[in-house]
C-alpha positions as CSV (number, residue, x, y, z in Angstrom):
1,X,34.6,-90.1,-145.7
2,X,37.2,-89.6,-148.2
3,X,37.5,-87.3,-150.9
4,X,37.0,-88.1,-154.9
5,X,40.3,-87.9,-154.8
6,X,41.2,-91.0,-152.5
7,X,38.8,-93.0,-154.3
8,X,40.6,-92.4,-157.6
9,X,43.4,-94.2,-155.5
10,X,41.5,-97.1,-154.6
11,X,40.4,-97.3,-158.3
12,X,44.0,-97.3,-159.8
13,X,45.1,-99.8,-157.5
14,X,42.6,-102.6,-157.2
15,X,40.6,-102.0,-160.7
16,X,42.3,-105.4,-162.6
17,X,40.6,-108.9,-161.8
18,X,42.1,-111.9,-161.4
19,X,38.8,-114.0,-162.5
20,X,38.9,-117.0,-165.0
21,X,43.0,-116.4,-165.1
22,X,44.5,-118.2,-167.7
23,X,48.1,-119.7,-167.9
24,X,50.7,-118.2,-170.0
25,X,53.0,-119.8,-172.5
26,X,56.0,-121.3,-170.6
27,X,57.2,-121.1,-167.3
28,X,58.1,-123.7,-164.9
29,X,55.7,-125.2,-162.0
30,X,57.3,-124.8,-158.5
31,X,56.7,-127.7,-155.9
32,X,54.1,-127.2,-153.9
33,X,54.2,-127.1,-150.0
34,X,50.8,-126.4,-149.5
35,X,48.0,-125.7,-146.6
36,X,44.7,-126.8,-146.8
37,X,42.8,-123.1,-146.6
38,X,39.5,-124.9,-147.5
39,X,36.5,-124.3,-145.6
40,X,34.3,-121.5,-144.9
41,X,35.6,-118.2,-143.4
42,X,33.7,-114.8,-141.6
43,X,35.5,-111.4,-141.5
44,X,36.7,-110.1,-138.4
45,X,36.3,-106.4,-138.4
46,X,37.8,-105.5,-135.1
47,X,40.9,-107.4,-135.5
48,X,41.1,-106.0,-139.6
49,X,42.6,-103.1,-141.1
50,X,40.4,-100.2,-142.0
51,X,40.9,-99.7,-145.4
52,X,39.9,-95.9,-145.0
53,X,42.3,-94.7,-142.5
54,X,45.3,-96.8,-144.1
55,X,44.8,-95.0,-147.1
56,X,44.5,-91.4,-145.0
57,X,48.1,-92.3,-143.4
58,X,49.5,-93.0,-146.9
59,X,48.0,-89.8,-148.3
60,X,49.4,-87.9,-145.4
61,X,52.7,-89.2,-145.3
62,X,52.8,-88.8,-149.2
63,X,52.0,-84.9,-148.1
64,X,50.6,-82.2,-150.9
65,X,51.4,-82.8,-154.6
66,X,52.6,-85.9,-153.8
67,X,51.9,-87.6,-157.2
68,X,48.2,-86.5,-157.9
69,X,45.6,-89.1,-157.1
70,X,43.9,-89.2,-160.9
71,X,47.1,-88.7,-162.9
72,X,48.1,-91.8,-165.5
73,X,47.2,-94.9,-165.0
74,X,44.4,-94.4,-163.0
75,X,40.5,-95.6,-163.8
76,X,39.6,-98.7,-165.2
77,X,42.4,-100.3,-167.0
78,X,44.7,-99.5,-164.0
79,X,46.7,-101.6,-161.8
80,X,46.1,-105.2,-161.1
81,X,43.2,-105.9,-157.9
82,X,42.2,-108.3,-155.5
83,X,39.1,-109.7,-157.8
84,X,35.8,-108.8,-159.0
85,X,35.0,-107.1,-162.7
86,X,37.1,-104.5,-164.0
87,X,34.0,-102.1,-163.3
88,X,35.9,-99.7,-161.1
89,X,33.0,-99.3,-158.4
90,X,33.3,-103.4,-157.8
91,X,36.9,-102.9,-157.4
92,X,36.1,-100.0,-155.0
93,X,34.2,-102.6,-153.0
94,X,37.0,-105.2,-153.0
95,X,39.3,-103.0,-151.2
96,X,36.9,-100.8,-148.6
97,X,34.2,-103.5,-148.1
98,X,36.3,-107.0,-148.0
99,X,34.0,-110.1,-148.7
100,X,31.9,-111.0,-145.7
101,X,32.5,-114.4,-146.2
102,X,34.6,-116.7,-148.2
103,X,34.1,-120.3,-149.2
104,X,37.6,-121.8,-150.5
105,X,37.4,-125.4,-152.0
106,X,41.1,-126.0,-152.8
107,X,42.5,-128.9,-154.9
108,X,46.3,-129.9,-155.8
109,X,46.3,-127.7,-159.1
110,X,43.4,-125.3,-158.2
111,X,42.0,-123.0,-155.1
112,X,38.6,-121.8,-155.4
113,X,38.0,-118.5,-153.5
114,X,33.8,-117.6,-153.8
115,X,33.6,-114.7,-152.1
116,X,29.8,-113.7,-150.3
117,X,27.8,-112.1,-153.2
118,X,28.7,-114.1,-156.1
119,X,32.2,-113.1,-157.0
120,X,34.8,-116.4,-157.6
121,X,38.5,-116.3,-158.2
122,X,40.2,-119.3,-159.3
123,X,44.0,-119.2,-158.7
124,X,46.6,-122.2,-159.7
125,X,49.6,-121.8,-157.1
126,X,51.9,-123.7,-159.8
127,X,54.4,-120.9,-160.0
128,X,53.4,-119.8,-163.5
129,X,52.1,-116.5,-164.7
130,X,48.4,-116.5,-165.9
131,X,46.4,-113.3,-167.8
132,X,43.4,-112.1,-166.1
133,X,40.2,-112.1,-169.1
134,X,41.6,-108.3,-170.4
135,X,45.4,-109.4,-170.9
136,X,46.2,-106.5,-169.0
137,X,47.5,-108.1,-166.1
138,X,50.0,-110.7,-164.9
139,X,49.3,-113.2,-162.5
140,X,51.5,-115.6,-160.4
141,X,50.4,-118.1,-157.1
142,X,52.6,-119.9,-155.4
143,X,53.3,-121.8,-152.0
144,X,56.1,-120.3,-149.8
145,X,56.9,-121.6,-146.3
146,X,53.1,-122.7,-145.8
147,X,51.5,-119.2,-147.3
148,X,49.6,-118.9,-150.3
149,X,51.5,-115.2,-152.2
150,X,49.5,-114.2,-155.0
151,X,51.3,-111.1,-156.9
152,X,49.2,-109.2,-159.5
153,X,51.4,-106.9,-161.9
154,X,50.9,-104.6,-164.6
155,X,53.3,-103.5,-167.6
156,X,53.4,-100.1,-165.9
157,X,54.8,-101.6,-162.6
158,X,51.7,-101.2,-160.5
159,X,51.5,-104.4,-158.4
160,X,49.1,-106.2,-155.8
161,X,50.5,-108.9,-153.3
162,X,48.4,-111.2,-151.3
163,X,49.7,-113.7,-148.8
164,X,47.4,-116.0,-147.1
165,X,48.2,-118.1,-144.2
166,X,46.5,-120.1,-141.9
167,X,47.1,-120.3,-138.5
168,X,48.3,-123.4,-136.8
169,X,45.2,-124.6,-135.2
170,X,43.8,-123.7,-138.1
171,X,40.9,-121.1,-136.2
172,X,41.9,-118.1,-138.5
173,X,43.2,-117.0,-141.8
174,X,44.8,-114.4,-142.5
175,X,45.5,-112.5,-145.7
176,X,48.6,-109.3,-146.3
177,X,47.8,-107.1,-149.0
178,X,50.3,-104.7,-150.4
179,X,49.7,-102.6,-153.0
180,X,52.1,-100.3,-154.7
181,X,53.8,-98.7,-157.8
182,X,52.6,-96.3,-159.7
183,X,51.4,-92.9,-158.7
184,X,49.5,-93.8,-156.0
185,X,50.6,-94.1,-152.1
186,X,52.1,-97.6,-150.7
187,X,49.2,-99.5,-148.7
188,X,49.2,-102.5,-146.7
189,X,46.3,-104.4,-144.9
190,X,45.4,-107.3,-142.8
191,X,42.5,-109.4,-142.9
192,X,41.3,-111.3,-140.4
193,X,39.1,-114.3,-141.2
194,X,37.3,-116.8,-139.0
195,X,36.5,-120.4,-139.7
196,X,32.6,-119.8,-139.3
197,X,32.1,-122.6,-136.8
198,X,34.7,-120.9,-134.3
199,X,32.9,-117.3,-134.9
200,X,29.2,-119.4,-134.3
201,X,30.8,-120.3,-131.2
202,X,32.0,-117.2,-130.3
203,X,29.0,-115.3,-130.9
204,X,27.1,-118.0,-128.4
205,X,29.0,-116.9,-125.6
């Protein structure tokens, strides 16, 4: 289990939301080049990071005194996240217990993600910057050489990167994560995700 300490971390780093964002004045729409991501999606836990022990390598490489895990901008009001409330205990969740399942309906100016549980994100990968309900954070979709990047950034420099892609025969998705900036430790993580008729089949075997 980690410390008080690590979770402090976890809170600076993921406590933003990028729920019901909201374009920004200006800003110019990039052409998409889009993948349909639609569809229902399981976690895979063995083939996933472990959010725990990526965060004990980045403590450990970081070494003693190596930035304080509670120091400014840390607790709610932090850095940008992944999704959910700005409660910090939801944004907890969204980085050490990743949604179960995910449900993406995805249109040509919108991508539903309704994560297991009840919590929805609506991005627009136009290119544009959008403010998450607080106006504390930035956000910006986009299509890049078939992947969905969704980067999340504060005034303060802290900063969240997605990158989804789906694989060619379209079986799995998989989603980057990078967080970094501020006082906290540099993390990166892979999900794995299922289409949930492949995983039904799987689990028949």
């Amino acid at each position: 289990m980690l410390r008080l300490t690590a979770a402090s971390v976890i809170v600076a780093l993921v406590s933003g939301s990028l729920l019901a964002a909201r374009p920004a004045p200006g800003g110019d729409a990039q052409p998409a080049a889009s993948v349909d991501l639609s569809g229902r999606w399981t976690y895979n836990v063995r083939l996933s990071d472990d959010a725990r022990e990526k965060m004990r390598e980045g403590m450990e490489k970081r070494g003693p005194g190596g930035g304080g895990m509670g120091g400014p901008g840390s607790g709610p009001g932090g850095p940008p996240g992944m999704g959910g409330a700005d409660d910090p205990r939801e944004a907890m969740r969204a980085v050490f217990e990743p949604a179960e399942e995910l449900v993406i309906a995805q249109s040509e100016s919108e991508i539903a993600v309704d994560e297991k549980f009840g919590r929805l994100r609506r991005l627009h990968p136009d290119g544009r910057k959008y403010k998450t309900d607080n106006g504390a954070t930035d956000i910006k979709a986009f299509w890049k050489e078939g992947k969905l990047v969704v980067e999340a950034k504060r005034a303060r420099g802290q900063s969240v990167t997605e990158t989804w892609e789906r694989v060619p025969d379209g079986s799995r998705l998989i989603v980057n994560v990078r967080l970094e900036g501020g006082v906290s430790p540099k993390l990166e993580l892979k999900r794995i995700y299922d289409r949930a008729s492949a995983a039904a089949e799987t689990k028949a075997k």
